[in-house]
Each structure stands twice: as C-alpha cells, then as structure tokens.
DRENDO-1510 file (C-alpha; in Angstrom, 1 decimal, always signed):
<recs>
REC; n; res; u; v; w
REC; 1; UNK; -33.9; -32.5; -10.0 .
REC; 2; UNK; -34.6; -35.8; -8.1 .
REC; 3; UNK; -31.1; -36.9; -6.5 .
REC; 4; UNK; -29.6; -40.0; -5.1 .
REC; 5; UNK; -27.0; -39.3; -2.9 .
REC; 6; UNK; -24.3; -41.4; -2.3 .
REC; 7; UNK; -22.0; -40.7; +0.6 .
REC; 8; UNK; -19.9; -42.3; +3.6 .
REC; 9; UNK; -17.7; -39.9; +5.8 .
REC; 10; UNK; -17.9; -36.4; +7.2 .
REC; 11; UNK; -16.9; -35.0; +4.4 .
REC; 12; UNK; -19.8; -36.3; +2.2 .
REC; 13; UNK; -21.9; -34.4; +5.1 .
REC; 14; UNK; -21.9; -30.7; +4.2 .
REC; 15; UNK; -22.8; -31.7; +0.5 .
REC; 16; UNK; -26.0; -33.7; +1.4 .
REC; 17; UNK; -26.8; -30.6; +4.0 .
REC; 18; UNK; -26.5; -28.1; +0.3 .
REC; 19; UNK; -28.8; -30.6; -1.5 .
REC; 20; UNK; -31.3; -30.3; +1.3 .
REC; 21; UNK; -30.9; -26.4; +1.7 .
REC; 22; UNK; -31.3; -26.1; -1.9 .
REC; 23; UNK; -34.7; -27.9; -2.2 .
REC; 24; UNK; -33.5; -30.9; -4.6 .
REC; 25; UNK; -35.4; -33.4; -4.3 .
REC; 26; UNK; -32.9; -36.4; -2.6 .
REC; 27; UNK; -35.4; -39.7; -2.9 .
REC; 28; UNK; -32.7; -41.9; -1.1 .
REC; 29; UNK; -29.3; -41.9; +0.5 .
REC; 30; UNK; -26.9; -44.7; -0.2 .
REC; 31; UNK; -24.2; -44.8; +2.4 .
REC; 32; UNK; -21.7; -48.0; +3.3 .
REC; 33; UNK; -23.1; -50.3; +6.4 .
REC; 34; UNK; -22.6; -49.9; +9.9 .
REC; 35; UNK; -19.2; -50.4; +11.2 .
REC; 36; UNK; -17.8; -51.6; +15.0 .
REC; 37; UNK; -15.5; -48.5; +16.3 .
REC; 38; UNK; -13.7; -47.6; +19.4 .
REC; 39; UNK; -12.7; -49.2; +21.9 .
REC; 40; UNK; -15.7; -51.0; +22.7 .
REC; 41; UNK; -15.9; -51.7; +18.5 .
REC; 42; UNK; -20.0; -50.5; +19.0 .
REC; 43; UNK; -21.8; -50.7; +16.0 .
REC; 44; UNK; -21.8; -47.4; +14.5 .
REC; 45; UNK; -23.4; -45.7; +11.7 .
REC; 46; UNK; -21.8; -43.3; +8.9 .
REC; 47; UNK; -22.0; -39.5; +9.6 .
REC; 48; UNK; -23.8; -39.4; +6.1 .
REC; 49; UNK; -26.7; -42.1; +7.8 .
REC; 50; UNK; -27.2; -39.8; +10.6 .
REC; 51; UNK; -27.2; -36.9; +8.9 .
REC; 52; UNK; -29.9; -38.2; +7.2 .
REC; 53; UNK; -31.9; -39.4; +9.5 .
REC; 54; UNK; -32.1; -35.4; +10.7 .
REC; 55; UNK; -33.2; -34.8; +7.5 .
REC; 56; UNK; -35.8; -37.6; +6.9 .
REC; 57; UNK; -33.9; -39.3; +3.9 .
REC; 58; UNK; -34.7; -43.1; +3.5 .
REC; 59; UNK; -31.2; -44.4; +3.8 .
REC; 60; UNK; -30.0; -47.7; +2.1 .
REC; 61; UNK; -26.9; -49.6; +3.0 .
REC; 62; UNK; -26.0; -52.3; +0.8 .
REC; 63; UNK; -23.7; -55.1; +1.5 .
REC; 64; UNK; -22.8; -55.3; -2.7 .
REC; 65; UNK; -23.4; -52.4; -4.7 .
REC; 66; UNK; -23.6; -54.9; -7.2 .
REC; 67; UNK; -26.4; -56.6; -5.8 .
REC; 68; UNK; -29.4; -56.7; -8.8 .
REC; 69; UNK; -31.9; -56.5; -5.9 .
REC; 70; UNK; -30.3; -53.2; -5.4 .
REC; 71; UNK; -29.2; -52.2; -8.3 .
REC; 72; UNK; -33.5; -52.6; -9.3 .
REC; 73; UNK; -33.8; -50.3; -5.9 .
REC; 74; UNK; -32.2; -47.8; -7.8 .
REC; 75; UNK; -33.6; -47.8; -10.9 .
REC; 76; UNK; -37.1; -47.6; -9.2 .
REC; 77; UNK; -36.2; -44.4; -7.4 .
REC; 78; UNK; -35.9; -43.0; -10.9 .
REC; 79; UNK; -33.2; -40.7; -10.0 .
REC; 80; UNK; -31.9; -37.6; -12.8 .
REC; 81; UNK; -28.6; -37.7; -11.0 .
REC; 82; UNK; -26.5; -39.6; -8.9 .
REC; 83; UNK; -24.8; -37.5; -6.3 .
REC; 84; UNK; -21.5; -39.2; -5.4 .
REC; 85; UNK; -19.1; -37.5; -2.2 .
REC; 86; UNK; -16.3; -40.0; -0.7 .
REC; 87; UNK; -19.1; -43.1; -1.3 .
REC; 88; UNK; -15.7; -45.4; -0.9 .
REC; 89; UNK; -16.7; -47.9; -3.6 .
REC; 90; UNK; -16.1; -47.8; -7.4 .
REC; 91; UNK; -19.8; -48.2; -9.2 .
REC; 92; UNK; -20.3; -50.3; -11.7 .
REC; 93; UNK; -21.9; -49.5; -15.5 .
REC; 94; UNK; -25.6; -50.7; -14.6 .
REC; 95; UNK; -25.4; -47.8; -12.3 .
REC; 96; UNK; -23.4; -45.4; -14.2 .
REC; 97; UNK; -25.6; -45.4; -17.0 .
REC; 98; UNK; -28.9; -45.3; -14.9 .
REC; 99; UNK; -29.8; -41.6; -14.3 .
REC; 100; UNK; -30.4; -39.2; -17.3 .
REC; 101; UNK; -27.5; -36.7; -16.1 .
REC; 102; UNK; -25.8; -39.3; -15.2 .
REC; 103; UNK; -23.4; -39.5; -11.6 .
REC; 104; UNK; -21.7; -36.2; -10.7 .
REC; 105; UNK; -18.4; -36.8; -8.4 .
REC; 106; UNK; -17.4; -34.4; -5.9 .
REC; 107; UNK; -13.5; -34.7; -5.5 .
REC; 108; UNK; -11.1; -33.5; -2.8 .
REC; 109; UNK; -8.3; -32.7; -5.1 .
REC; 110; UNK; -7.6; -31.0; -8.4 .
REC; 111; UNK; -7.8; -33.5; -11.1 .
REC; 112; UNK; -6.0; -35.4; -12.5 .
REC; 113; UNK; -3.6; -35.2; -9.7 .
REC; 114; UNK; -4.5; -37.4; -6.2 .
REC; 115; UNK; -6.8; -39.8; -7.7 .
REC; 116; UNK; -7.9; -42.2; -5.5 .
REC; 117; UNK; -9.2; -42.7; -1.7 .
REC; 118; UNK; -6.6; -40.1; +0.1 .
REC; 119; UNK; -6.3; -36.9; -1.7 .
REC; 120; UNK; -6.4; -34.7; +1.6 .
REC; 121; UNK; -4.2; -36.6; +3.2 .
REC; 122; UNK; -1.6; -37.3; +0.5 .
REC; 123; UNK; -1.4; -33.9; -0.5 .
REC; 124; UNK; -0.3; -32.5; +3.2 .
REC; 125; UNK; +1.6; -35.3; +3.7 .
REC; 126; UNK; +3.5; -34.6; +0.2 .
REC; 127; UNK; +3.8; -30.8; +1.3 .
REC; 128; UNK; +1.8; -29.4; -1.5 .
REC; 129; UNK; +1.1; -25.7; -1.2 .
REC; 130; UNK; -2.0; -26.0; -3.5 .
REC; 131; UNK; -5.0; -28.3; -3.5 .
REC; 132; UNK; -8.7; -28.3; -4.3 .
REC; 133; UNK; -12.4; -29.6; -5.6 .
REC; 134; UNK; -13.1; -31.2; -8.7 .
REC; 135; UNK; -16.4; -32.4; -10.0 .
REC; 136; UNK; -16.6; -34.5; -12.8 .
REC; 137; UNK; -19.1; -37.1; -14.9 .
REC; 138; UNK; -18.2; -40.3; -13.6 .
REC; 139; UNK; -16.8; -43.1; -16.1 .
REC; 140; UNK; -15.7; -47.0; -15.1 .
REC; 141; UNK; -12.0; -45.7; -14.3 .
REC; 142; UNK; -10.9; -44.2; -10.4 .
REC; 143; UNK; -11.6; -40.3; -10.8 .
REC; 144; UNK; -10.7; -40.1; -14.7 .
REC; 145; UNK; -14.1; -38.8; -15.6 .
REC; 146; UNK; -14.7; -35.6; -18.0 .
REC; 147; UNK; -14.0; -32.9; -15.3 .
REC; 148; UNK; -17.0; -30.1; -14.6 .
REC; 149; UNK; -15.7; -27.5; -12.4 .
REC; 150; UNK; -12.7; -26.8; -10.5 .
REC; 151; UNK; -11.4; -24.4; -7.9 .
REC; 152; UNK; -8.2; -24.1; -5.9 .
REC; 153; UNK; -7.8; -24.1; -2.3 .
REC; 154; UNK; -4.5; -23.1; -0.3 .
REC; 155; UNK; -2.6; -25.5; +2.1 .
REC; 156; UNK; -1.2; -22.9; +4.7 .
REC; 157; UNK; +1.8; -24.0; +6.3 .
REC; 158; UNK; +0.3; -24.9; +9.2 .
REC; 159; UNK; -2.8; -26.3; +8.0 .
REC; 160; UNK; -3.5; -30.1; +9.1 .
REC; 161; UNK; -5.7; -32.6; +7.5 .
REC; 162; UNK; -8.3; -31.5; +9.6 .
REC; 163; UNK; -8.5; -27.7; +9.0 .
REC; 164; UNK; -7.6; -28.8; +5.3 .
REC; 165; UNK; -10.6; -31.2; +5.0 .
REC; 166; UNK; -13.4; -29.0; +7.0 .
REC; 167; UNK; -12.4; -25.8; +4.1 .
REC; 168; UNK; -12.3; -28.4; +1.1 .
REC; 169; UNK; -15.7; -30.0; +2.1 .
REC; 170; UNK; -17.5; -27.1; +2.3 .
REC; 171; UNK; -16.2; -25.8; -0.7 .
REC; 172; UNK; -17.3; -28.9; -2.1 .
REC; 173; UNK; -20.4; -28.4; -1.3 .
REC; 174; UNK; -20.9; -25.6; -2.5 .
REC; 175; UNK; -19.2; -26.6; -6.2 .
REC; 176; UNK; -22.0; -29.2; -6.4 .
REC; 177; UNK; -24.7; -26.8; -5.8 .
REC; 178; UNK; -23.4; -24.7; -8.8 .
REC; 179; UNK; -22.5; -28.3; -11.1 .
REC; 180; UNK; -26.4; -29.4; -10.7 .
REC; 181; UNK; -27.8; -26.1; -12.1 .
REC; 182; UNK; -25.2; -26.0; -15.1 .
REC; 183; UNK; -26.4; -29.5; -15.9 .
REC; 184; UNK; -29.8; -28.5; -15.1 .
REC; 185; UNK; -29.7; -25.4; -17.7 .
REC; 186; UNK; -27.8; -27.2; -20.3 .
REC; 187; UNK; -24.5; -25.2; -19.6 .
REC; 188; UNK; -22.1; -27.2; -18.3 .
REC; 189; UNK; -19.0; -27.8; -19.2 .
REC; 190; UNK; -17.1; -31.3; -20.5 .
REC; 191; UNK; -13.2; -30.7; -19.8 .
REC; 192; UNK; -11.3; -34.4; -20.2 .
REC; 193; UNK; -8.3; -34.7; -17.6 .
REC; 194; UNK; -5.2; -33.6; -19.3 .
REC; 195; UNK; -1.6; -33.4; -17.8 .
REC; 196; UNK; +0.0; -35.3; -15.3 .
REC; 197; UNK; -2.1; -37.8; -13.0 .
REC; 198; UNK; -1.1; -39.0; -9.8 .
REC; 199; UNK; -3.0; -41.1; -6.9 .
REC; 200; UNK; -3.8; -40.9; -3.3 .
REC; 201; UNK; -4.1; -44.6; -1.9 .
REC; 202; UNK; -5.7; -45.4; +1.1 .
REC; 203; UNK; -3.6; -45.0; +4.0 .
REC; 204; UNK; -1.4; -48.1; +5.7 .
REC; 205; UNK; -0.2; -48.6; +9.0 .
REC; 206; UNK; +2.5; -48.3; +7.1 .
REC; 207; UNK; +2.1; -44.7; +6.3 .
REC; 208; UNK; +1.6; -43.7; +10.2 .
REC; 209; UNK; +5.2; -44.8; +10.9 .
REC; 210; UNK; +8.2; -41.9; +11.4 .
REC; 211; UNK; +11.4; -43.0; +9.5 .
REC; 212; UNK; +13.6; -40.6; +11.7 .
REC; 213; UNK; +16.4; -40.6; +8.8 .
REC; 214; UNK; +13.7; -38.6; +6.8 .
REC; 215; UNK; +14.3; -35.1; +6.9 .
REC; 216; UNK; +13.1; -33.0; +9.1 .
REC; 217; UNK; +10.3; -31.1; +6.4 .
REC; 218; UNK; +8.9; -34.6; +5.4 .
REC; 219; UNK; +8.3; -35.9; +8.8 .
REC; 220; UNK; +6.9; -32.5; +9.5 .
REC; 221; UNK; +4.3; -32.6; +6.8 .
REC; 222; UNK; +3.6; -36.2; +7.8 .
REC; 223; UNK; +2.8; -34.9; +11.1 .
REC; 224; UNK; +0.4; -32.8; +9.2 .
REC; 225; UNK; -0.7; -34.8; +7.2 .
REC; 226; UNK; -1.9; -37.6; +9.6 .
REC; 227; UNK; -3.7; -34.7; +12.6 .
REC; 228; UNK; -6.1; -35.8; +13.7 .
REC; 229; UNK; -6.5; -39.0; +12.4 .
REC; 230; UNK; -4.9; -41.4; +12.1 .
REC; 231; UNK; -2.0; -40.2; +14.2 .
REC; 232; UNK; +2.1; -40.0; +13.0 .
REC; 233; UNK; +3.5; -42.4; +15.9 .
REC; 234; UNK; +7.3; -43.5; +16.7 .
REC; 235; UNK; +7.8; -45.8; +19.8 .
REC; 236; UNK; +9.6; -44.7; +22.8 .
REC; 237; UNK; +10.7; -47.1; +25.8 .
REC; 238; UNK; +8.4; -49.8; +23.8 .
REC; 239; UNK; +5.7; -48.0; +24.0 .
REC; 240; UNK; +3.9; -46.6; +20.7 .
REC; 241; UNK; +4.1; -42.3; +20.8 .
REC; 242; UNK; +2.1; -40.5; +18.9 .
REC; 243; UNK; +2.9; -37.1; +17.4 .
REC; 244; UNK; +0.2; -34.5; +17.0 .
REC; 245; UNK; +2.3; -31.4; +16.6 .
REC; 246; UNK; +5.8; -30.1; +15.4 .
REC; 247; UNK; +8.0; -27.7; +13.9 .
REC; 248; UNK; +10.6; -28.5; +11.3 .
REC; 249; UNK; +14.4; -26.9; +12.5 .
REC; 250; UNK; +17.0; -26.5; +9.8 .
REC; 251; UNK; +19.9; -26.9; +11.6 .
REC; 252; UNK; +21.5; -30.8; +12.3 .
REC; 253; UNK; +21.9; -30.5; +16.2 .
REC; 254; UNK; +24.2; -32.6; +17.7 .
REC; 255; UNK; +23.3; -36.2; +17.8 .
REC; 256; UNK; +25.0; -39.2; +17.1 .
REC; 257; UNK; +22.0; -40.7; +15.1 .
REC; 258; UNK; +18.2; -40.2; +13.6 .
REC; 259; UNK; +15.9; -40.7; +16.0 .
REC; 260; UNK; +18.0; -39.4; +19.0 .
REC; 261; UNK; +16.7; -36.9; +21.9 .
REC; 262; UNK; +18.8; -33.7; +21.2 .
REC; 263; UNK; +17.0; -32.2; +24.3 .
REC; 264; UNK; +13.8; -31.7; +25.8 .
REC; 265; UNK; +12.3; -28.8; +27.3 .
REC; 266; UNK; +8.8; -26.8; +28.0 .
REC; 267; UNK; +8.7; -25.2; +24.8 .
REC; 268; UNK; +9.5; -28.7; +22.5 .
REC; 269; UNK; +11.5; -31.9; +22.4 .
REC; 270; UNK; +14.1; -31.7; +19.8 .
REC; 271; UNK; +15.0; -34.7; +18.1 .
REC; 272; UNK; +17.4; -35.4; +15.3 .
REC; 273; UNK; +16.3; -36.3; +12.1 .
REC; 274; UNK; +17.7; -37.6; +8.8 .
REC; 275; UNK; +18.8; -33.9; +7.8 .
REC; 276; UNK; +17.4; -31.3; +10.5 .
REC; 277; UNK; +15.9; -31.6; +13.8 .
REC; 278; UNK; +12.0; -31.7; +14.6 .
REC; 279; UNK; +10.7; -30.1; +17.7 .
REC; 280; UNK; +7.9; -31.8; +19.0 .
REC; 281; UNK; +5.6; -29.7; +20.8 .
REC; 282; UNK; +2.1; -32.3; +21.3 .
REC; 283; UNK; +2.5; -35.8; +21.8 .
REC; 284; UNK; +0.6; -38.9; +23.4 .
REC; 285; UNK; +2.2; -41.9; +24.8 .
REC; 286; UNK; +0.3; -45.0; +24.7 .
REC; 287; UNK; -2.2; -45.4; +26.7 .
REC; 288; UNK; -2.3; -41.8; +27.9 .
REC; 289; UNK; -3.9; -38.2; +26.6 .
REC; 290; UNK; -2.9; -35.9; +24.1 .
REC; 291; UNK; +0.0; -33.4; +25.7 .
REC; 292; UNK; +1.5; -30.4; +24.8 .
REC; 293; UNK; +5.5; -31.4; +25.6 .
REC; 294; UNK; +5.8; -29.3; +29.0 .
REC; 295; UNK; +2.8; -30.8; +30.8 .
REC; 296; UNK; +3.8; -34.3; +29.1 .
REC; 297; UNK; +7.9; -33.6; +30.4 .
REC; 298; UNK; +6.0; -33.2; +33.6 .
REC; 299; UNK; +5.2; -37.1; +33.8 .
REC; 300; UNK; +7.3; -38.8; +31.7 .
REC; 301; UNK; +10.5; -37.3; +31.3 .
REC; 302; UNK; +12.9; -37.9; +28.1 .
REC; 303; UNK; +16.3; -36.9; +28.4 .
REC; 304; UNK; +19.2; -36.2; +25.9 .
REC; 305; UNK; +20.3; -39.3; +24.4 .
REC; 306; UNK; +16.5; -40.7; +24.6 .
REC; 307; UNK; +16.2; -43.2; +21.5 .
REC; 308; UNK; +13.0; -42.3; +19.7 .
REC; 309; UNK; +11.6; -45.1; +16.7 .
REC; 310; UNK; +12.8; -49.2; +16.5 .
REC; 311; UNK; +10.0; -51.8; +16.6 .
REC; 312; UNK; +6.6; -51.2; +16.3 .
</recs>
C-alpha cells in the first residue's frame, strides 16, 4: 500500500518507524512547520521531520492544509491511505475523500471517550484506571469516525504521562500495522462510536495551576498528569515551584488553611490540601533544577507555616 503519513509529535514517531519496518511504501510525510523552542526559541523541527529524514521520506510542511497548491501535492502522490498520528490539525473533505482506503486515525484513547488534542493527559489527570488506542476511518467531526480496532491499556497508579504515553504509542503502532492489512484484505471492521463521549482539550496555563483546596487525590493525579511536561506548579515566596512528584495522604494534618506547610523533611514536604495532605517528594523552584525534597530542603528551606499557591 502507498502511505502518506501525517504526523507531528513523538508520539506519531514509533508509528512512522512500523510503516517503515513493515515495507509500506510511505511516498511523503506531512508534519506541522518548524517551531522556535527553548530558551533560546531556535528553530526546531517536529520529531516526525527528523525521523524522517533517518529514513529518507520527502517531508512537507505546509503553512494551510487547506492550501490547493497542497492539497494538488497530495493528490499527485496518489496515496491508498492516509496515515494520520497526533497531525494536530482537523483535515478537510478534499483530503478526506482523496485516498481509495481513505485516512486511518491512530488515537490515544478509547473512543468515544477523550476526544480531542489531550487524551493522555486528561485521562491521568482525571485519575482513570483504564485507557487505550483507537483507530478509526476519519470523517469531518474531532475523532467521531467509524472505529477499527481497539485495545485497552492500564494506568498504574503511579504511571505519569510519560510512562503512559511511551506504552500507548507503541501500542499504537503496532494497532496500525494490524488496521492496514485488515483494510488491505478486505476484513476490517466498521464499528460507529456508541456510548458516552467525552473530550480532552488542549492543555492551558490554566490547567498547570494547583488549587490547594482540591483534594489531595486530584492534585495528586494532576501531578501525574502534567510529568514531564508541562509541569504542575504553585508559587512559593513569589517564585513559580514546580511539582514533579507526590504522594496523596488521607489524613487532614494540622493546618490552618489549603496550601499551608504542615512540615518538611528528607523524605517529603507535607502540605495541606482541600481534604488530605500531599507529600511532595520532587520539586523545582524557578530558575533552579529538578530536586528530590531532601537535597532541595538542603538549599532552600520551607518551614511549617510556609504558604504554598497565591499569584502567579
């Protein structure tokens, strides 16, 4: 089958690798431009673009993906299928409709639940115990295409986004391997999403921000759920702190309010919460490195009665 593949992050990467192992024929990868990052905002290209540069894809990166010139770029690579993992943009119906098998969706979550740009995230953050990969038939709606396959994946109670993501994208990529040849054989299935939907929106800066009168589970799973990007952060002294790790502690401690220092020591920094406490046991104070709490109590200490949260 000739494939276009389109694809922006790393977890697009391990999908475009299968393709490759697998001997498809991929004509061209589509991926979204350049972008300035760090703290020198370089130009940098997608991990898609430079895995396929290792692989000697032609890569295109347009500007509109509703551009006619390259919407005619397309339609001259005379693609089967359209291969489509975390692209980041909605296609329209002059590329829907374009290959004969149509455009094949590899989805981070088990449809119809977390559609949208965040399922990964959202479903930590949420403290789901299940997730998974979907792939589906596109249509013109946000992941509400006929569903293909499916297969569960476990969120371990420890598990952040990061292990989360690295288990689900290679299970993706695998799930795409064995979509193609149903569609290739004539034997795959056409399941419409039934049940209830939910969606995964892209993350805010609002979504990085501890609400200390949250319980303690929540603001534990949003630790999770935002390792090891983009960071849960609080402020401390004015400063923004970051929060990499944590445990959630049933019991209310004694503090007068969310948010306060309970006590601080080598094993954790307890801190009252809404209902509960949360240890913190990895944190990063701005402008400094990533700590466990004893070599960061080391430097900056934070007593009992320490106010954690206020403006960011």
């Amino acid at each position: 089958m000739r494939v276009v593949f389109m694809g922006t992050p790393d977890f697009a990467v391990p999908s475009l690798k299968a393709l490759a192992e697998a001997k498809y024929d991929v004509a061209a990868v589509v991926t979204q431009p350049d972008r300035p990052r760090g703290r020198g905002k370089k130009e940098t290209p997608p991990p898609v673009k430079e895995t396929a540069r290792t692989l000697n894809i032609p890569v295109f990166q347009p500007l509109k993906i509703k551009d006619p010139d390259f919407i005619s770029l397309l339609k001259g690579l005379n693609p089967e299928v359209i291969v489509v993992v975390a692209f980041g943009r909605i296609l329209p119906r002059d590329i829907l409709v374009l290959p004969q098998y149509g455009c094949i969706n590899v989805h981070a979550s088990l449809l119809p639940k977390y559609r949208g740009a965040a399922p990964i995230h959202r479903a930590v953050i949420n403290g789901e115990k299940v997730t998974g990969i979907t792939t589906m038939y596109m249509d013109e709606g946000l992941d509400t295409g006929d569903m293909i396959l499916r297969e569960a994946v476990p969120i371990h109670e420890e598990d952040n986004v990061g292990d989360l993501h690295d288990r689900i994208a290679s299970l993706g990529a695998s799930l795409l391997i064995k979509t193609l040849s149903l569609i290739k054989s004539g034997q795959a299935p056409r399941t419409a999403q039934a049940g209830e939907s939910s969606y995964a929106p892209m993350l805010t800066a609002e979504d990085e921000r501890i609400l200390w009168d949250r319980p303690a589970r929540d603001i534990y799973n949003q630790v999770r759920g935002m390792n090891p990007w983009p960071g849960a952060r609080t402020t401390m002294h004015g400063k923004v702190l970051k929060i990499w790790r944590a445990a959630a502690l049933e019991e209310d401690g004694s503090a007068s309010w969310p948010g306060q220092v309970i006590s601080s020591g080598t094993d954790g920094i307890l801190v009252r919460a809404g209902t509960g406490r949360l240890k913190i046991t990895e944190l990063q104070l701005q402008g400094s490195k990533r700590l466990g709490a004893a070599d960061f109590l080391r430097g900056t200490p934070v007593p009992a009665g320490t106010a954690l949260g206020g403006p960011m």
